[in-house]
N, C-alpha and C positions, 0 to 999 in steps of 0.2 A: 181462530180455532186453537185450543188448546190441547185436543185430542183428538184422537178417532178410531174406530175399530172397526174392520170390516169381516164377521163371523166366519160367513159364508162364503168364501172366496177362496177355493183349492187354486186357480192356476191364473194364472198371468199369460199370453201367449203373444206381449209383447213387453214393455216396461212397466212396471210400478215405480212410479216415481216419487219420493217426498223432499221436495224442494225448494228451501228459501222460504222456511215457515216462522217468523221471528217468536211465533208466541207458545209453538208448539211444542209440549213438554213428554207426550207418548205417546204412539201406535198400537195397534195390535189385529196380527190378520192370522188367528191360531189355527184355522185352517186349511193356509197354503202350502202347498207341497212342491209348486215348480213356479218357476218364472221364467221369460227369457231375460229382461234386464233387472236387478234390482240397482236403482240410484237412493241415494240418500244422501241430500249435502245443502250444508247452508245453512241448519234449522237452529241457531244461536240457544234455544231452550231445553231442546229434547235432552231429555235425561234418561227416558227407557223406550223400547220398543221390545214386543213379542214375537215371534214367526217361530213356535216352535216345531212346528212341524216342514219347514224349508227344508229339503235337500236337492234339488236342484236347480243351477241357476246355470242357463243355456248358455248364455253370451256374460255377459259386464254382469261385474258385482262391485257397486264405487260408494263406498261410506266415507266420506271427509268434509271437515270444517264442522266438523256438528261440536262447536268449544265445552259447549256440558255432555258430553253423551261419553260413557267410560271407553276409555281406549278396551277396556280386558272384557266389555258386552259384544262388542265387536268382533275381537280374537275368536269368543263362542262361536259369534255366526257362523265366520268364515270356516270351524273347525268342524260345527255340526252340516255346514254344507258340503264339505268335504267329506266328511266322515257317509255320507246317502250318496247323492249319484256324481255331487262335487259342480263344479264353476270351470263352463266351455273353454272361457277367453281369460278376460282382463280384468284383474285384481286391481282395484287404487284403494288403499287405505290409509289415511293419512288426520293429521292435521283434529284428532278427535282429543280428550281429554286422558290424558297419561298419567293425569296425578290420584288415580284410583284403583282401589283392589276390588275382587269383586269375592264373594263366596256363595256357597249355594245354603239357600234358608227353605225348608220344607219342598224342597225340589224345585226350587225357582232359585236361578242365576242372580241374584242382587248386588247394585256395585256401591260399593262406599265411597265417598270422595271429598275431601276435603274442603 
């Protein structure tokens, strides 16, 4: 699986997980407005995912090891979930790709990366 989107899908009322997907290059759940866990880790392709409507995440919010995915797509999340009702618990953000900027192109967050 290269991608996937799930439309229709406002809440989560335990984890979304996307995990150890080698081939998988994006997401998009535009959507979602709450979760209890969001995981994301492992997925050596992903280069973007969508949730723009995420602001809160109940418990764990753990994005790492994703080696293509922009370190500064991530920073977004973490600021737009903050910025709504914000993340219960436990922050891990780690281990994603740093060598990218990101700016915003017709209202959409795009990262560049070398």
């Amino acid at each position: 699986m290269t991608s996937f989107s799930l439309p229709a899908l406002t809440s989560v009322g335990k984890y979304l997980a996307v995990l150890y997907n080698d081939a998988l290059t994006s997401f998009e759940v535009p959507a979602l407005t709450s979760v209890a866990s969001l995981l994301v880790y492992h997925n050596d392709a992903l280069t973007s995912f969508e949730v723009p409507a995420l602001t809160s995440v109940g418990s764990h919010l753990r994005v790492y090891g994703n080696t293509a995915l922009a370190q500064c797509l991530v920073d977004a999340l973490v600021e737009q979930i903050e910025a709504g009702e914000g993340i219960g618990d436990e922050i891990i953000i780690s281990d994603n790709n740093t060598n990218c900027t990101c700016s915003e192109v017709g209202g959409v967050l795009e990262a560049t990366c070398p």
